[in-house]
C-alpha positions in Angstrom: 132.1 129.5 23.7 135.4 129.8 22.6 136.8 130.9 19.5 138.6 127.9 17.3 140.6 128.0 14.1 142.4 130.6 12.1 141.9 133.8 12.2 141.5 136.3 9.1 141.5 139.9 9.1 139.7 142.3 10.8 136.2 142.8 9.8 133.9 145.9 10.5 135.3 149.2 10.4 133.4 152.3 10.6 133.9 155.0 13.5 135.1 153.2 16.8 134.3 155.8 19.1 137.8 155.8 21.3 137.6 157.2 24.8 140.5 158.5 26.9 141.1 155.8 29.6 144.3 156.5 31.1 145.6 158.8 33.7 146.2 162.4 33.4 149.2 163.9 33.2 148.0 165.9 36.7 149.6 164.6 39.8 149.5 160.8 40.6 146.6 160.1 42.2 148.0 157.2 43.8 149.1 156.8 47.6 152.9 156.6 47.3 152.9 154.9 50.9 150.6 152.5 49.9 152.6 151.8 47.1 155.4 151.4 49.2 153.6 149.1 51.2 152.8 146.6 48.2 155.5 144.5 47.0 157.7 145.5 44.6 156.4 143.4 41.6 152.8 144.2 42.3 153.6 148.1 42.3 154.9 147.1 39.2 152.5 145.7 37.6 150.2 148.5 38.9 151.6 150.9 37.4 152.7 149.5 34.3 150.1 151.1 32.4 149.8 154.6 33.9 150.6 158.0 32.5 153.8 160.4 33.1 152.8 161.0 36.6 152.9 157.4 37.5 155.7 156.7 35.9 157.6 159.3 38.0 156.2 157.2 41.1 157.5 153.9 39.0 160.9 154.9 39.2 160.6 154.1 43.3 159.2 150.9 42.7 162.6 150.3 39.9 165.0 151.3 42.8 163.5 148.1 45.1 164.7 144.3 44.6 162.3 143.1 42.3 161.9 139.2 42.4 161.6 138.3 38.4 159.7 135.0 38.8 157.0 136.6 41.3 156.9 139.1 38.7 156.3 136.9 35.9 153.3 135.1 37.6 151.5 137.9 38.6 151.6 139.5 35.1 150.7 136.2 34.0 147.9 136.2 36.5 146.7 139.5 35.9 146.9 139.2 32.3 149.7 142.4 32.1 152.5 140.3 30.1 151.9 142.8 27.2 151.7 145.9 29.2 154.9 144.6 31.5 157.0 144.0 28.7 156.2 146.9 26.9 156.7 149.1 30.1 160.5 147.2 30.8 161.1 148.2 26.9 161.0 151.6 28.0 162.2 151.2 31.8 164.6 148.3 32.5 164.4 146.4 35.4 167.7 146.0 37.2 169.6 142.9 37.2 167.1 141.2 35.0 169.3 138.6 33.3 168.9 138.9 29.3 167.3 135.9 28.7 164.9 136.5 31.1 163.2 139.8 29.2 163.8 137.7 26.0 161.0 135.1 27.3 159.3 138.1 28.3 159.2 139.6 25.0 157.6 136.1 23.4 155.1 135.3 26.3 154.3 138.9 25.1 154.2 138.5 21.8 151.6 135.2 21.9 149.9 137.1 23.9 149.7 140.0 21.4 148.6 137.4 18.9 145.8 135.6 21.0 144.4 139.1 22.3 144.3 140.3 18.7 142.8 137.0 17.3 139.9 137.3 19.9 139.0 140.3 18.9 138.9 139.8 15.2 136.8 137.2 15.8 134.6 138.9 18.0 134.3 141.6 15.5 133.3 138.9 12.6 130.6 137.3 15.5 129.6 141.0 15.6 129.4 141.2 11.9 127.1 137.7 12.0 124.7 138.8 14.3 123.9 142.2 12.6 123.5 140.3 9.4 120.7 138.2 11.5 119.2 141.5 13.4 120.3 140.2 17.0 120.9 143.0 18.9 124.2 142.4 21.3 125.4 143.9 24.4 129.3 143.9 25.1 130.1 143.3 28.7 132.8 143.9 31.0 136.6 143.1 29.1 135.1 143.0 25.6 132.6 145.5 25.9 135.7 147.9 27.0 138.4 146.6 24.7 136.1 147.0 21.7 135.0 150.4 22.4 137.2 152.4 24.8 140.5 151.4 23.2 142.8 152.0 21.0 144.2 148.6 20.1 142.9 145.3 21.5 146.0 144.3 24.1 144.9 147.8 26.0 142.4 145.8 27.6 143.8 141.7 28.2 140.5 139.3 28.2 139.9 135.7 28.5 136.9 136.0 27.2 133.7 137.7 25.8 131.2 138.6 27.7 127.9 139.0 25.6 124.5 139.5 26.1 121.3 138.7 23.3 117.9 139.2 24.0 115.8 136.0 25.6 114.1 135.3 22.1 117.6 135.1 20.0 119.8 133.2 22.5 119.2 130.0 20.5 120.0 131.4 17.4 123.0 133.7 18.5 124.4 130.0 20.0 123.7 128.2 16.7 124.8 131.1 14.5 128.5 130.9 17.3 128.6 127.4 16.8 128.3 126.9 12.9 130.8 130.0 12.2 133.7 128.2 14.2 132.9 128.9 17.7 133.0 125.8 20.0 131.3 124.4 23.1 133.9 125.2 25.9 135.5 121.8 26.9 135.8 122.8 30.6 132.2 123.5 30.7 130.0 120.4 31.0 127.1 119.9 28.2 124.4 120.0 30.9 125.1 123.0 32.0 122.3 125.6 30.7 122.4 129.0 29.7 119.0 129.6 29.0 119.2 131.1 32.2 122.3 132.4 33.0 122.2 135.9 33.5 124.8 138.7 34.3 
């Protein structure tokens, strides 16, 4: 399923329990010869979302030639646009033209939106299926970015990952589908989920 129309506000509340996922400030755990070894854009990336102790190892990486269109795939790729831009707002990359960082700062900013949109709506399907007692499991990306972090573009999905039991998959798909969820297009009719199974 995928999530269609607007958007409203965030629904839910309550105490998100918030866990600490990030490094420590101890000493970088991180192999700085491996890190040598990877190229420059993919250190990069890596470590665009660590804590002080990475970022001292970053400032090696920001002293290499860094290829700004490799970069910009593989942060599209691995879903780090947010985190990139964010991380070059508070270390510049040299010789990055202006214009450059300025797309940057809008892929990053539609990101933002979409990232925040899937998660208001996954707190409102949340909301639905309590209303209708099916119990939900949160797996992988949307299990984590709902309850480990902070805000929602801390942990980039694609998607949400759910789990009902056997006896309220129908329903939960109904309930999906009549509350503005819609059939994914790239995903043919036939295919079942009544037994798909993580």
């Amino acid at each position: 399923l995928v999530a269609s129309g607007a958007c409203g506000p965030a629904i839910g509340g309550g105490s998100r329990r918030q866990l600490d996922v990030g490094m420590s400030d101890e000493r970088f755990p991180g192999d700085e010869a491996l890190l040598a070894q990877l190229p420059a854009e993919s250190a990069l990336i890596a470590l665009t979302t660590s804590a002080p102790a990475g970022q001292r190892a970053l400032g090696a990486v920001l002293e290499r030639p860094i290829a700004w269109d490799r970069l910009m795939i593989l942060a599209a790729r691995e879903r780090a646009i947010i985190a990139l831009s964010e991380q070059l707002a508070r270390t510049p990359v040299r010789g990055a033209r202006r214009e450059d960082v300025a797309n940057l700062q809008r892929l990053a900013m539609v990101a933002e939106f979409q990232l925040s949109s899937l998660h208001d709506r996954l707190l409102k399907l949340l909301a639905l299926y309590a209303q209708h007692e099916i119990d939900v499991l949160l797996l992988k990306g949307a299990g984590l970015a709902h309850s480990a972090y902070a805000r929602p573009t801390e942990r980039p999905m694609g998607d949400i990952d759910l789990l009902v039991r056997p006896e309220h998959a129908l329903r939960a798909w109904e309930l999906a589908l009549l509350n503005g969820w819609a059939r994914r297009g790239d995903v043919p009719e036939e295919r079942s989920y009544a037994e798909h199974q993580h």
